[in-house]
C-alpha positions in Angstrom: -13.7 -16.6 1.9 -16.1 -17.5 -0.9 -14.8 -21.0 -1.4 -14.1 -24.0 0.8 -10.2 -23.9 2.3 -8.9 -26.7 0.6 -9.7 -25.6 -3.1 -10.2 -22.1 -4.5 -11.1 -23.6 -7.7 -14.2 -25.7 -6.6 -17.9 -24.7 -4.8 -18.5 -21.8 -2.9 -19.4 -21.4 0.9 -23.8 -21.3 1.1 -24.4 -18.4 1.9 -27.7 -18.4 3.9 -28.8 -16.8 7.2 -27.2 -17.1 10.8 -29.6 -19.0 12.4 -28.4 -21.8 10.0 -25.4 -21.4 11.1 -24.2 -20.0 7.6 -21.3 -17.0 7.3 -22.9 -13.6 6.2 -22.5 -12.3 2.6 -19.3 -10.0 2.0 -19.7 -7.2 -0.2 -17.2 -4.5 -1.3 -18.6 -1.6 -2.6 -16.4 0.8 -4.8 -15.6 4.7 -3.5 -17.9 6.2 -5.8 -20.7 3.9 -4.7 -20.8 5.8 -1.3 -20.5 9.0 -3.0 -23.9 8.4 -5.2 -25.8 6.8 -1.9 -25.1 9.5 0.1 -25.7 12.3 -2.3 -28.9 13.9 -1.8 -28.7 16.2 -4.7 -28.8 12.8 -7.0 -31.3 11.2 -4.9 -33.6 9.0 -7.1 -36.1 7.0 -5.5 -34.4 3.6 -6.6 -31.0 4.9 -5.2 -32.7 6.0 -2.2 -34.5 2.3 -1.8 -31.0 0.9 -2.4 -29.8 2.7 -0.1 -32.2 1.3 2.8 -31.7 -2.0 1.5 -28.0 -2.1 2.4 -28.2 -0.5 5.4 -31.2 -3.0 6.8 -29.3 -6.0 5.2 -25.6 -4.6 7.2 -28.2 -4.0 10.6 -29.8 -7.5 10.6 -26.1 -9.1 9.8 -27.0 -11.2 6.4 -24.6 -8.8 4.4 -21.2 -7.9 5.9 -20.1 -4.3 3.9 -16.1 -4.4 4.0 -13.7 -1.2 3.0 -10.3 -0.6 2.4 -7.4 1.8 3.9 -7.3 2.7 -0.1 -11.9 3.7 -0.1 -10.9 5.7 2.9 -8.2 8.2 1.2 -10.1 8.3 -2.3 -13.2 9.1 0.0 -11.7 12.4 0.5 -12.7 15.2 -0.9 -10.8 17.3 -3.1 -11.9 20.9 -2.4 -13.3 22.3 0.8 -16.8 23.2 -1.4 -16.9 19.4 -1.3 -16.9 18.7 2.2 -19.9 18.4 3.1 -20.7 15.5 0.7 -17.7 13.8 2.2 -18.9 13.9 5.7 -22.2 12.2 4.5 -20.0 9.6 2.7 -18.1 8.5 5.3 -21.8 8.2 7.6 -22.6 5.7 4.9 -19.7 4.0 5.2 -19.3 3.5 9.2 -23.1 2.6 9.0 -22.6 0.1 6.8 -19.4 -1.2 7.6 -19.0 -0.5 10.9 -15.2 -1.0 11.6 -14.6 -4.4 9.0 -12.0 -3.5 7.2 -9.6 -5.8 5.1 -5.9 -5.4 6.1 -3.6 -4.1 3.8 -2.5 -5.1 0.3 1.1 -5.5 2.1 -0.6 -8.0 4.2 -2.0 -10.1 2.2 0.4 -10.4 -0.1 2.7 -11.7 2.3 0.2 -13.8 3.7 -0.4 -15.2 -0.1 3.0 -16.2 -1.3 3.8 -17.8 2.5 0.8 -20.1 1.9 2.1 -20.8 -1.4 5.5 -21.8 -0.5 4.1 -24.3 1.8 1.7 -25.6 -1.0 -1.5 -26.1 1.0 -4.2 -23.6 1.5 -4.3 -22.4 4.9 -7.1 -23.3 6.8 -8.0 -20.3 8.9 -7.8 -17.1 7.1 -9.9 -15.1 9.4 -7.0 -12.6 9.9 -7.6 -11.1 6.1 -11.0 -10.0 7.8 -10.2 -7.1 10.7 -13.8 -6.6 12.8 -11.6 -3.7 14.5 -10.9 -1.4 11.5 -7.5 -2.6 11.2 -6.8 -1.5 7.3 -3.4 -0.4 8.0 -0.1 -1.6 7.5 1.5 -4.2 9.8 3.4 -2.3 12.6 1.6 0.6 13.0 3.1 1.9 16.4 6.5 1.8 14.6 5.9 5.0 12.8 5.3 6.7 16.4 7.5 9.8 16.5 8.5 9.2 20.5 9.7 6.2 22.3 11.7 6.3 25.4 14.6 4.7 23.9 14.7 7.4 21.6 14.7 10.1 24.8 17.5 8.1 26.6 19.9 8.0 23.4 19.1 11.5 22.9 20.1 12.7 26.6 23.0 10.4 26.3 24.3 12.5 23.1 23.4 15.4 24.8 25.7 14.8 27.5 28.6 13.7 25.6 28.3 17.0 23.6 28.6 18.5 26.8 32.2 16.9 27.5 30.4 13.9 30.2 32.7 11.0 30.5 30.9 7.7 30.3 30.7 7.3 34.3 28.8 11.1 33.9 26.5 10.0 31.5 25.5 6.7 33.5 24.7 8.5 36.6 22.5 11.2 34.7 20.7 8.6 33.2 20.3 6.8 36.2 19.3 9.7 38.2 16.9 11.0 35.1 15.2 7.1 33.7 14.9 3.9 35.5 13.8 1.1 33.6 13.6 2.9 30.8 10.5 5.2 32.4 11.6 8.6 33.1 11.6 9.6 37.0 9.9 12.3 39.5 13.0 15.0 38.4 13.0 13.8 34.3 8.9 14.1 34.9 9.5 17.5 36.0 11.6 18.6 33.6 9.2 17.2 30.7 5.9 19.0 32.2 8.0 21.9 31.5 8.6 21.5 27.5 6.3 22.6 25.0 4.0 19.6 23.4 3.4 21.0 20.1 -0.1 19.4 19.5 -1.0 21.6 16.1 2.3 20.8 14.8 2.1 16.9 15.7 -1.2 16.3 14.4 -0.2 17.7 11.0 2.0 15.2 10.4 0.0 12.1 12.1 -3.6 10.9 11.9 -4.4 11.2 15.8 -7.5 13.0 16.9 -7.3 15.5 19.7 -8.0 13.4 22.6 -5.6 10.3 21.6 -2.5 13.2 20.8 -3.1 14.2 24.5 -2.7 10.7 25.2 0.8 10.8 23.6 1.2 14.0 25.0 0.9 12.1 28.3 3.5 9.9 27.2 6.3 12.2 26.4 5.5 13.8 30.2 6.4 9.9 31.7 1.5 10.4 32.8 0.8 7.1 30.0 2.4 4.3 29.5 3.7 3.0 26.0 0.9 0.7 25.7 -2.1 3.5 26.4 -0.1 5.6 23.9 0.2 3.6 21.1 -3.4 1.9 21.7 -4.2 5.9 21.1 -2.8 5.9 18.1 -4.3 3.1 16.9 -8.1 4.4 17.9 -7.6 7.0 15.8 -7.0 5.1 12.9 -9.3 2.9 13.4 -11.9 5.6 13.2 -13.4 5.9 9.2 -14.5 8.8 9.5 -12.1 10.7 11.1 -9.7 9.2 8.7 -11.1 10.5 5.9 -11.3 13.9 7.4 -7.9 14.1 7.8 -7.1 12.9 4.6 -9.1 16.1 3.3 -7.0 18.1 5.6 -3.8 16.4 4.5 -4.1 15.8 0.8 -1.5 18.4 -0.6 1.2 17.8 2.9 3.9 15.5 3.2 4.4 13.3 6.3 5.8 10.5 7.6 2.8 8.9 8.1 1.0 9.3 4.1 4.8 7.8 3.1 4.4 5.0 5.6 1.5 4.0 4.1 1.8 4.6 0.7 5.4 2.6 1.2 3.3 -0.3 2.0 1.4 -1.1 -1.4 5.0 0.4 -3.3 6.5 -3.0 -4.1 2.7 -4.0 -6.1 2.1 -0.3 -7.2 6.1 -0.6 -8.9 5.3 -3.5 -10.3 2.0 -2.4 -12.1 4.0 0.5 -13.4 6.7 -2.2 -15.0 4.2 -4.2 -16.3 2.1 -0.9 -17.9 5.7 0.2 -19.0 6.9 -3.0 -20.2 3.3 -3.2 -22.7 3.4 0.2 -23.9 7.1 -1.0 -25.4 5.1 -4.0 -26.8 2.0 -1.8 -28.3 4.4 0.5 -30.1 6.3 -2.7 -32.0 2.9 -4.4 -32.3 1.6 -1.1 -34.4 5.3 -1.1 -35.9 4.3 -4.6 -37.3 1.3 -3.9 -38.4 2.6 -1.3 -40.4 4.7 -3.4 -41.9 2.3 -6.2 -42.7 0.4 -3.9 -44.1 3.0 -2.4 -46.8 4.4 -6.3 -47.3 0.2 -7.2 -47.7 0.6 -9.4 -44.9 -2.9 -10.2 -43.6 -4.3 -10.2 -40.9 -2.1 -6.9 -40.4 -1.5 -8.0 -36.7 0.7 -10.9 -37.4 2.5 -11.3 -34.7 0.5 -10.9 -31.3 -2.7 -12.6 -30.5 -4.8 -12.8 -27.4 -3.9 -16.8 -27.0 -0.3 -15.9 -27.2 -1.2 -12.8 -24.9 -2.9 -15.1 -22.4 0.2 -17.6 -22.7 2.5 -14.8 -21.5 0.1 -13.8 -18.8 0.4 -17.5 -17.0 4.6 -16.6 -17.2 4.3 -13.6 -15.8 2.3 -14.3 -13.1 4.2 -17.1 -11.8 7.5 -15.1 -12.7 5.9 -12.0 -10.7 5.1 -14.1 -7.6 8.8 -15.9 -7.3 10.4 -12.7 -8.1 8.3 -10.6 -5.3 8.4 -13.4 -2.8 12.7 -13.2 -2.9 12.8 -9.7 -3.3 11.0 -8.5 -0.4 10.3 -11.8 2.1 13.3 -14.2 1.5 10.7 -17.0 -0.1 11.7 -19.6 -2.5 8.9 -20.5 -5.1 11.2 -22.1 -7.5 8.8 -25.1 -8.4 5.3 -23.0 -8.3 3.2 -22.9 -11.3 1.2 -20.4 -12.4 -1.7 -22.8 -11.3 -0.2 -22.9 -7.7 -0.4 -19.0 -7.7 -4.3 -19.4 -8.7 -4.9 -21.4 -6.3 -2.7 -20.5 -3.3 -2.6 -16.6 -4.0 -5.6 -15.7 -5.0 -5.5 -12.1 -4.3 -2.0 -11.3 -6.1 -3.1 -13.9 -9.2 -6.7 -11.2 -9.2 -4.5 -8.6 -9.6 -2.0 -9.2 -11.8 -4.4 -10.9 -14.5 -6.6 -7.9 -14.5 -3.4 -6.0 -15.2 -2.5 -8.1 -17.7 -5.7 -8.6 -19.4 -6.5 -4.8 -19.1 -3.7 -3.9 -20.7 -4.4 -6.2 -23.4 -6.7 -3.7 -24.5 -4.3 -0.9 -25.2 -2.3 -3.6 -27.1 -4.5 -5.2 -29.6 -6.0 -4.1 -32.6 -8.8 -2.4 -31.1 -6.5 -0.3 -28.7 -7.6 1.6 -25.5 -5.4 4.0 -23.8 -4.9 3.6 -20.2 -6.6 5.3 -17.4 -5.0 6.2 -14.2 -7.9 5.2 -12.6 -6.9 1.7 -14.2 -4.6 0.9 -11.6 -6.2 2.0 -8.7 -9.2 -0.5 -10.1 -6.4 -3.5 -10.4 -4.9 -2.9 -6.9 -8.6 -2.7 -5.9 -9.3 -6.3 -7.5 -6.8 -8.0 -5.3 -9.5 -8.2 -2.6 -12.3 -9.4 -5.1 -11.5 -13.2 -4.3 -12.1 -12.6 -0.6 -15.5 -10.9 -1.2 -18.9 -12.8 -2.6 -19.6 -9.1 -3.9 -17.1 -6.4 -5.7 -18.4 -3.2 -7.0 -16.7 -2.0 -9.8 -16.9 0.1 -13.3 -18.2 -1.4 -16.7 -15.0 -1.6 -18.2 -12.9 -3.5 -14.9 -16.2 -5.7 -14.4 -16.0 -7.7 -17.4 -12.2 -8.3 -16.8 -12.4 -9.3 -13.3 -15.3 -11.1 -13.4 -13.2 -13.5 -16.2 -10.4 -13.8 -13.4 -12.7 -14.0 -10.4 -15.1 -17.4 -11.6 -13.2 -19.6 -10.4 -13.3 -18.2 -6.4 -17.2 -17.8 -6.5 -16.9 -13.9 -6.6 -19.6 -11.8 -8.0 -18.8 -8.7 -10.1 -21.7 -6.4 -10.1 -20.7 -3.4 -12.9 -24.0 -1.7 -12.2 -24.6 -0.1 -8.7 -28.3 -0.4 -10.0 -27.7 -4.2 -10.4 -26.3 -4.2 -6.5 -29.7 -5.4 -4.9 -30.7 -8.0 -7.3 -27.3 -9.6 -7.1 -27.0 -9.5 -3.4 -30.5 -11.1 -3.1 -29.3 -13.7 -5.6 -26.1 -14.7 -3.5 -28.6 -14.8 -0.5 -31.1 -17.0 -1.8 -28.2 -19.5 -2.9 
């Protein structure tokens, strides 16, 4: 992380080269970054130098590019005209990250609010870093769609439909599975039935060879461990994720719901907040009308940004105890909203860009929200574990304000990208 593990708050790591024994530089780059890199039809010759830079600065190891399970699904393109540009994206991407990934939102968050009901940073928090692509949820195998549990309580119903008595049913299964792992005649009888690959692989992310794999597993020809390490190549694969993203976009499956299901306790609680301040912006203009009839001035009597800012150190530590009994059984009864800065890092990011974002479509000068808005605050809960985050003009300014204190660097410019990476390198 940027800054030592006893104190968010105080110096950053130096950031220097390996043979100094110093850490690499982590940089995030935002979606549309790779788009514009990769893009020949905008190629400029200072995009194009940029573009060399990275990659020689990700070869020689003194920058470390890092993505998201979230870059990899807004990587894909929309319409098959666009397809091509998205297999040169995803190029860029393996080339420069490779397979570092940061692990999911659900992750860290739980990660975050353990380390804050124990009070003290933790002091190894390698695991936020995955060198093996792991930006999935936790659990992964879980969502498989065959396990031989399943395929021994299935036969068993099957042959109490069938009018076995219990004694029956025991000597099928003992003459069909032993321990747990179907036999020569169960084998048989498997080899026989239909693996429906086309049909499989629309529902889950595997690429051809890994579904045989599975395939192999439902036959009793893999084990459970060479069947669910299949599964997991395949999503460890960037680029063949975002392929099938493409191919997926507009089908339902178990697998887009498992992971969407992972972020859904944040992305609910964005929508409250953004719900919750729309109510507020309506009686803030509702006053000002009123000022303005009584010749009250200023006409926004009420509602300030200190009293804004006030709320937001509430809410965040209201958020964090409220998540952290909700959905892990954690008590953070005595945490301040000053623990949370400094203990969760990630989930303080993202709810103060929220907050402060939202500010904006609240205050006299109002801005309406953009979609895009909340995909950019989910987005910022990674910023304090980067030295580098990519991100538009408007999120920039905001998360740069919430992002001081860890030693992160906001770059709002992808022209700006070199000059600030060369900066954090020469520190």
């Amino acid at each position: 992380m940027n800054a030592p593990t006893q104190d968010f708050a105080n110096s950053s790591l130096s950031l220097k080269s390996n043979q100094e024994g110093r850490r690499p530089l982590r940089a995030f780059l935002d979606s549309a970054d790779y788009s514009i890199l990769s893009d020949e039809r905008r190629s400029k010759p200072q995009l194009s130098k940029l573009r060399d830079q990275l990659i020689g600065w990700a070869d020689s190891g003194a920058v470390e590019f890092w993505y998201s399970g979230t870059i990899l699904s807004e990587m894909a393109p929309l319409e098959s005209r666009y397809a091509g540009a998205s297999v040169a994206r995803a190029d860029l991407l393996v080339r420069l990250c490779k397979r570092q990934a940061l692990i999911s939102f659900d992750q860290i968050l739980l990660r975050e609010l353990q380390i804050l009901r124990a009070g003290i940073l933790e002091t190894d928090l390698r695991s936020v870093y995955s060198y093996t692509g792991d930006w999935f949820p936790e659990n992964a195998v879980d969502i498989l769609p065959v396990s031989w549990l399943e395929g021994i309580r299935e036969f068993d119903v099957g042959a109490r439909q069938q009018g076995h008595n219990r004694e029956t049913r025991r000597k099928l299964k003992k003459q069909f599975f032993k321990n747990g792992r179907p036999t020569n005649v169960m084998s048989g009888m498997l080899e026989k039935r239909q693996f429906d690959l086309d049909e499989f692989l629309q529902k889950y992310p595997m690429r051809e060879n890994d579904a045989l794999v599975l395939a192999g597993y439902v036959a009793g020809r893999a084990t459970c461990a060479q069947a669910q390490e299949a599964f997991l190549a395949s999503l460890r694969d960037p680029s063949w994720m975002i392929r099938w993203y493409y191919n997926h976009s507009n089908k339902l499956s178990s697998f887009t719901d498992w992971v969407r299901g992972s972020s859904s306790s944040i992305v609910e609680m964005i929508e409250q907040v953004s719900e919750d301040a729309l109510i507020l912006k309506g009686d803030a203009e509702k006053l000002r009308e009123t000022g303005s009839e009584l010749g009250i001035s200023p006409l926004f009597p009420a509602i300030d940004k200190l009293w804004w800012l006030k709320q937001q150190d509430q809410l965040v530590a209201h958020l964090a105890k409220q998540l952290a009994s909700r959905l892990f059984e954690i008590s953070l009864e005595d945490r301040t909203s000053s623990d949370v800065d400094r203990l969760a890092p990630g989930f303080s990011t993202c709810i103060r860009v929220l907050h402060s974002s939202i500010w904006e479509s609240v205050g006299p000068s109002a801005r309406n929200p953009k979609p895009s808005d909340w995909a950019d605050t989910l987005h910022a809960l990674y910023a304090p574990y980067v030295d580098i985050f990519r991100t538009d003009s408007y999120m920039a300014r905001i998360i740069q304000e919430k992002t001081h204190k860890y030693g992160t660097t906001i770059v709002a410019k992808i022209e700006d990208l070199a000059e600030q990476i060369e900066v954090r390198l020469e520190d």
